[in-house]
BALODREN-608888 format. One record per residue: residue in one letter; x, y, z of N, C-alpha, C in turn. Coordinates in steps of 0.02 Angstrom, whole numbers, padded with zeros to 5 digits, always signed. Each point is the difference from the previous one (the first is absolute). Layout:
N
AXYZXYZXYZ;...
% end
This chain:
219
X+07122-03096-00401-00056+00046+00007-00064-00034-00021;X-00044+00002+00042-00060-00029-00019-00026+00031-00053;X-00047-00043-00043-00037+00023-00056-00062+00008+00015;X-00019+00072-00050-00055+00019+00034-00069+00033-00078;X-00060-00006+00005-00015+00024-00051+00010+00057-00046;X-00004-00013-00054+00033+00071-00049+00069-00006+00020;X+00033-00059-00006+00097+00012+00009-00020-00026-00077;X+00092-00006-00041-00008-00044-00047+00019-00082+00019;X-00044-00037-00019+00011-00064+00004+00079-00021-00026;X+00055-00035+00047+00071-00016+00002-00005-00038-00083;X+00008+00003-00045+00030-00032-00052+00033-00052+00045;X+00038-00056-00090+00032-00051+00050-00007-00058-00070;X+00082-00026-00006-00009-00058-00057-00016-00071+00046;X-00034-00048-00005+00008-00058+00024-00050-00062-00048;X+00028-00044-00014-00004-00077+00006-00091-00008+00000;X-00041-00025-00049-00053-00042+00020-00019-00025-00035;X-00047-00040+00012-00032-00067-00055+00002+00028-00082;X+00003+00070-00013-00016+00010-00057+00067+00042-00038;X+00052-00040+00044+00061+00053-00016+00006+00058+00031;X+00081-00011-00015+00015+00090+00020-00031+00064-00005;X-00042+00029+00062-00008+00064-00029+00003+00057+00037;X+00005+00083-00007+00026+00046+00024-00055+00041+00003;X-00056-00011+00084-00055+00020+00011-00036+00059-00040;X+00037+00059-00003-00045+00070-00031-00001-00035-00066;X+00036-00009-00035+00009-00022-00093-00071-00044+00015;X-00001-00056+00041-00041-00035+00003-00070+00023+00007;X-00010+00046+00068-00073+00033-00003-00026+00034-00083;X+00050+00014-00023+00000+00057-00058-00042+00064+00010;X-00076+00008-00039-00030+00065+00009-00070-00015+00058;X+00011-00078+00026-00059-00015+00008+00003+00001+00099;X-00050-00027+00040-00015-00034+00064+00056-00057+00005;X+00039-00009+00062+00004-00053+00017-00016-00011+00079;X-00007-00075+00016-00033-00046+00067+00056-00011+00039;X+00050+00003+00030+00058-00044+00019-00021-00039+00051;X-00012-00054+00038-00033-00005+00051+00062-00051+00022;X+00014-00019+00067+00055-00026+00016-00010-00070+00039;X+00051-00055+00032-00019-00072+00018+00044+00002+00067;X+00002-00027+00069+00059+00001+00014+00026-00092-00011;X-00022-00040-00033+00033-00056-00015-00050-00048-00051;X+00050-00026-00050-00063-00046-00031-00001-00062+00027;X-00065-00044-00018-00024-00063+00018-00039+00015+00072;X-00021+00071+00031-00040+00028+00045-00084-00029-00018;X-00024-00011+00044-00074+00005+00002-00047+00057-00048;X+00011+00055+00045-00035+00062-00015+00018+00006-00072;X+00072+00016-00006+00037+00034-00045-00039-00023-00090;X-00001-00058+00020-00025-00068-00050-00051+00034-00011;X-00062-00003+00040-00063+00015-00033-00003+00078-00025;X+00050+00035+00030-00016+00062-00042+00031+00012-00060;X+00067-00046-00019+00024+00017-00070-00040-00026-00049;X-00057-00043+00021-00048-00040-00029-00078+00044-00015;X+00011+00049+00064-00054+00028-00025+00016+00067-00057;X+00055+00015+00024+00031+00069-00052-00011-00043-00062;X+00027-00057-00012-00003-00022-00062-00073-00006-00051;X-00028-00004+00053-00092-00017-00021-00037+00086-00003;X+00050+00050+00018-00032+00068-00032+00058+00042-00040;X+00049-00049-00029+00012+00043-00038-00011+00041-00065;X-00072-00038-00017-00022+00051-00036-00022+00057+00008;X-00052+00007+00074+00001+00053+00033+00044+00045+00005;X+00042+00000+00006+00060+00038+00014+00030+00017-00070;X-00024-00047-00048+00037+00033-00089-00053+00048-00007;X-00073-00017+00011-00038+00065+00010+00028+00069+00012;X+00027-00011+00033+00029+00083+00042+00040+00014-00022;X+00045-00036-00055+00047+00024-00010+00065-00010+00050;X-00003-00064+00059+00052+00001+00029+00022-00083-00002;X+00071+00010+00005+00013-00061-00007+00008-00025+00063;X+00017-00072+00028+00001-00021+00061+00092-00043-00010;X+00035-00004+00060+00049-00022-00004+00020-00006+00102;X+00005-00090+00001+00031+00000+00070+00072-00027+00009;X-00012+00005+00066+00115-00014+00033-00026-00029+00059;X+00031-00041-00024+00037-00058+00083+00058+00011-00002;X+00034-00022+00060+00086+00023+00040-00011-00077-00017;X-00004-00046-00072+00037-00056-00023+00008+00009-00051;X+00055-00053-00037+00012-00005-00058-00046-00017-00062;X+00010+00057-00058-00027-00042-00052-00021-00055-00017;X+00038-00066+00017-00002-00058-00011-00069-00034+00034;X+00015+00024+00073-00076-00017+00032-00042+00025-00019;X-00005+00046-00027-00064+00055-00018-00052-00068-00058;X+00057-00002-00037-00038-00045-00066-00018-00071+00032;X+00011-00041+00049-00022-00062+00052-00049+00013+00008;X-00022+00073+00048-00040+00033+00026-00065+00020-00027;X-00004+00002-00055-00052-00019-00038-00036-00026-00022;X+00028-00056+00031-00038-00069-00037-00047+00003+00073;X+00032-00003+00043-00055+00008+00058-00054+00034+00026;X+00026+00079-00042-00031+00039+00002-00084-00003-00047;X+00014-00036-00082-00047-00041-00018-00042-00042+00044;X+00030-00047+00008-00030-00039+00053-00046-00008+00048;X+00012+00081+00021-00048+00014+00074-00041+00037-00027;X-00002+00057-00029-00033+00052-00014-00049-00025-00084;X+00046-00028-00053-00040-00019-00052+00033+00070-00061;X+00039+00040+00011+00022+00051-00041+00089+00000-00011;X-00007+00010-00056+00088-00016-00017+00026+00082-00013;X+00069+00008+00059+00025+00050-00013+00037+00027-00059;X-00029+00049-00034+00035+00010-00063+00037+00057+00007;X-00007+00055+00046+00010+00064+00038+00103-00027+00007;X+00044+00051+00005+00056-00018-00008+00002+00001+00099;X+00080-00034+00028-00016-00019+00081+00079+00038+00002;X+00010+00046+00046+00071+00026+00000+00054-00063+00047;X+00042-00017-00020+00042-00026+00063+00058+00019+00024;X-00013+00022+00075+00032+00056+00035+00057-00038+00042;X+00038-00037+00000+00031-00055+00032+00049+00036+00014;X+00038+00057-00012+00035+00038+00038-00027+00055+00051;X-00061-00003+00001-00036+00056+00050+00006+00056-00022;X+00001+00021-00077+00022+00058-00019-00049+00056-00006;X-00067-00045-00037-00063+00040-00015-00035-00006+00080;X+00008-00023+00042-00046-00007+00055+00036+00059+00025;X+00066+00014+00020+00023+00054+00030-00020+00057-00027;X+00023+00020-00076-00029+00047-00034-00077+00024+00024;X-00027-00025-00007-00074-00001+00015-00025+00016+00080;X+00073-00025+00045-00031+00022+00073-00027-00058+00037;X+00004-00041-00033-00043-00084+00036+00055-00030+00035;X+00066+00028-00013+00021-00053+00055+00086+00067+00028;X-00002+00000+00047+00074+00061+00012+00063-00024-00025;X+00023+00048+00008+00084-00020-00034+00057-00047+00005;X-00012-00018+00059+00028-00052+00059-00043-00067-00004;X-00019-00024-00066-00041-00052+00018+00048-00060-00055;X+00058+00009-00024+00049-00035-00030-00014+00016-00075;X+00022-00052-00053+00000+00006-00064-00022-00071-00033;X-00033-00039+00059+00005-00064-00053-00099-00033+00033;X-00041-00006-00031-00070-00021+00001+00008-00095+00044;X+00053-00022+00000+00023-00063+00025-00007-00019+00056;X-00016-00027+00015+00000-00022+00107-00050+00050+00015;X-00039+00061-00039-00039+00023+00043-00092-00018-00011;X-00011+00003+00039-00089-00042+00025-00039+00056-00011;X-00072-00001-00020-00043+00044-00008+00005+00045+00071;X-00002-00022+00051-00011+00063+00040+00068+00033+00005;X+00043-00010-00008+00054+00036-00035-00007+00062-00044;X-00043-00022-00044-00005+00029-00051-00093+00051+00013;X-00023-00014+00065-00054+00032-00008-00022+00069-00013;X+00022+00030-00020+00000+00066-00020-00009+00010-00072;X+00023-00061-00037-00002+00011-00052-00066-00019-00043;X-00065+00023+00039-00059+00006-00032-00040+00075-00017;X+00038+00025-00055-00037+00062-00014-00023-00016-00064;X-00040+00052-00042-00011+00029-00047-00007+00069-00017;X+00027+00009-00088+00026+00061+00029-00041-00008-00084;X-00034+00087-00012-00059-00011-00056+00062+00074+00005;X+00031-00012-00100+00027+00060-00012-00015+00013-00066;X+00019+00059-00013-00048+00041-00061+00036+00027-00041;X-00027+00021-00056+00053+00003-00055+00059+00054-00010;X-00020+00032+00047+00065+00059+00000+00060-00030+00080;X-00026-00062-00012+00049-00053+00056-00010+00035+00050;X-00054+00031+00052+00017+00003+00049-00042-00041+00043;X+00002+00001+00059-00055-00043+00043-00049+00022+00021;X-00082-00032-00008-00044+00025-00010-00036-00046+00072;X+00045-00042+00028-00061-00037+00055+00048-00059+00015;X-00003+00005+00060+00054-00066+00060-00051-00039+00028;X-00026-00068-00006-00018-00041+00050+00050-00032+00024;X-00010-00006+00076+00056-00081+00030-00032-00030+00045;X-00010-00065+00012-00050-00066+00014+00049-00046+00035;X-00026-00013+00056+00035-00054+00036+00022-00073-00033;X+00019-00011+00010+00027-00071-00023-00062-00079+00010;X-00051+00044+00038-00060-00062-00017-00065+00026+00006;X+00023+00059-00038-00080+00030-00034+00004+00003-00074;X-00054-00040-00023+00017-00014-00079-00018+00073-00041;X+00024+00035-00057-00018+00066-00016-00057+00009-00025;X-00046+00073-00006-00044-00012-00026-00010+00045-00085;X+00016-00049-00061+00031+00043-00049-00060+00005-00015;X-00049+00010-00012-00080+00047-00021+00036+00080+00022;X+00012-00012+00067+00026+00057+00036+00043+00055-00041;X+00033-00033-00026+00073+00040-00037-00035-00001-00079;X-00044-00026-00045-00045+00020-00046-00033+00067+00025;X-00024+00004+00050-00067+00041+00031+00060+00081-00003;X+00056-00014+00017+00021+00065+00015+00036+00010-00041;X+00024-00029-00058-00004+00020-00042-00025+00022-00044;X-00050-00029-00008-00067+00053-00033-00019+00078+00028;X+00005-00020+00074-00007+00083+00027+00079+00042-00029;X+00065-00035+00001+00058+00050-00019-00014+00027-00054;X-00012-00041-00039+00015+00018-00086-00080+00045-00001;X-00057-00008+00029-00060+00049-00007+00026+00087+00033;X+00034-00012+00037+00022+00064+00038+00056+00032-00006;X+00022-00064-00056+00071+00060-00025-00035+00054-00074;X-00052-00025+00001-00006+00025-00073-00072+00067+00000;X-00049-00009+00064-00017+00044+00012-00011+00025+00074;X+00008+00040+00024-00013+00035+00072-00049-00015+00022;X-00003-00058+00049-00040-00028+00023+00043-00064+00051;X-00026-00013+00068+00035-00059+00004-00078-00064+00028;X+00007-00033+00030-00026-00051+00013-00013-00044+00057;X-00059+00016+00044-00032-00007+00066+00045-00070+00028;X-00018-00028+00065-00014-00067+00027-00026-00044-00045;X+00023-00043-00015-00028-00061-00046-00036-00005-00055;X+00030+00059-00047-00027+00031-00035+00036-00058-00037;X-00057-00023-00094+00004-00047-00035-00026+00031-00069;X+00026-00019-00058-00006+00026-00086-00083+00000-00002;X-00014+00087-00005-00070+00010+00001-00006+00042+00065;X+00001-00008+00035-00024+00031+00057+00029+00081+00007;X-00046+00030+00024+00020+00065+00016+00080+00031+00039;X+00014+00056-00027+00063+00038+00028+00002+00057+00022;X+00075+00009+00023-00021+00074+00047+00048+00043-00050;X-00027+00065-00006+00015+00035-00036+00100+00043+00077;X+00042+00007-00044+00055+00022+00020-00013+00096+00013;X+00023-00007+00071+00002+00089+00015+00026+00048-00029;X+00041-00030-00062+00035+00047-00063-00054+00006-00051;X-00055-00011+00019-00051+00021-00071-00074+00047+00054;X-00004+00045-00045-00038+00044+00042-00077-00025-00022;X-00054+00031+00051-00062-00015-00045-00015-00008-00048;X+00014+00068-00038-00016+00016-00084+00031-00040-00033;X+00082-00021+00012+00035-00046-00024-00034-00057-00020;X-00037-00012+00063-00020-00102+00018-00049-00008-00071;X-00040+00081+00023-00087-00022-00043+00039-00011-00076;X+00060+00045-00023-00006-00016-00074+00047-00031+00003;X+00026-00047+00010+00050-00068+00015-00050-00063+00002;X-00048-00003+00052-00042-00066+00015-00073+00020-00008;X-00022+00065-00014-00059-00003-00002-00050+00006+00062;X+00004-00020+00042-00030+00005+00071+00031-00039+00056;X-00009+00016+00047+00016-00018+00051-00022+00011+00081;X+00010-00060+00050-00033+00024+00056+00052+00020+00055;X+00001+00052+00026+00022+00016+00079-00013+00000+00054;X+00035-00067+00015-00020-00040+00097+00020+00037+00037;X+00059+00021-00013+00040+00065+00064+00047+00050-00074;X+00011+00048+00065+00031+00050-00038+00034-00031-00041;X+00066-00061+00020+00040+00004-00033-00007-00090-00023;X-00044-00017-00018-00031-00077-00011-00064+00019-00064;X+00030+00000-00055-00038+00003-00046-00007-00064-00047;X-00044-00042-00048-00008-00045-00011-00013+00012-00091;X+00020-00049-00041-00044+00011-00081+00013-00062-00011;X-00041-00018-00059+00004-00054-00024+00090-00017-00023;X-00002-00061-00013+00053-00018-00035+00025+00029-00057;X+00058+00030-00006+00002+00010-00066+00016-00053-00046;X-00022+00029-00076+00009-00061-00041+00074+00036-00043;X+00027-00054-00031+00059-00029-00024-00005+00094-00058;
% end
């Protein structure tokens, strides 16, 4: 069954650079990033575990942690880094899942059931499906699916940006225009009535009936 937002994110023990661990225990109360590879020693793949690595402070900001999977083994994962240095200039410290039985890629929907049990003999386009990210939240469910072709590099500002809008709109009624960025104006949610808005935000403008605007709220 495909996964879809607001499911709970599949739990799941597996294997990675930082040891054994058993995903929910792992998120604990906080954000996590999962973002996925379909093979290491890739082009693309390279510069983006390089760039995740170069915002993961960004992302401790938020309170979320970041954690990726390739359909290879552990063993390569830690090779894989040195290269990953190399190109980009940032050393992965972020833990790397290795999925070498296809277990977490299936779970997850990146690759169907019928696609064997072993990460071995198979080639990135094999494996092309297996470029999502999946931004889940602390009551483990799924809060946002990207999936990216196999030679479009990702754009993680992107997955900062909407996260900032999740976590702003889980906490007050309000959600968050087209290309909307920290600061910029929001639209007030059709579950808050006029009178509501004014003593909630204070003022506000109405473009259309149902397109109302207020400042940002603050924290």
């Amino acid at each position: 069954m495909a996964l879809r937002i607001n499911d709970t994110a599949p739990d799941f023990t597996a294997e990675t650079t930082h040891g054994t661990i058993h995903f929910h225990e792992w998120i604990g109360d906080g954000w996590a990033v999962l973002f996925s590879h379909p093979k290491n020693f890739t082009p693309v793949c390279t510069t983006e575990l390089g760039t995740m690595a170069g915002l993961e402070d960004e992302f401790r900001k938020r309170n979320a942690k970041i954690i990726g999977i390739s359909v290879d083994p552990v063993e390569d994962h830690d090779r894989w880094k040195d290269d990953i240095l190399k190109a980009t200039g940032f050393s992965v410290e972020y833990p790397l899942i290795g999925d070498r039985d296809l277990k977490v890629a299936k779970l997850y929907d990146m690759l169907p059931a019928d696609s064997g049990d072993s990460a071995q003999g198979r080639t990135p386009a094999d494996n092309a499906t297996v470029r999502s990210v999946y931004v889940i939240g602390p009551d483990k469910k799924i809060k946002l699916i990207l999936t990216y072709p196999m030679t479009t590099g990702r754009n993680f500002d992107e997955i900062l940006r909407a996260i900032d809008s999740i976590q702003l709109t889980a906490k007050h009624q309000v959600a968050t225009p087209a290309n909307w960025k920290q600061g910029e104006d929001v639209i007030i949610t059709a579950a808050v009535s006029n009178e509501d808005a004014i003593q909630r935000f204070g003022a506000f403008e109405t473009i259309l009936p149902y397109l109302r605007t207020t400042k940002q709220p603050s924290a």
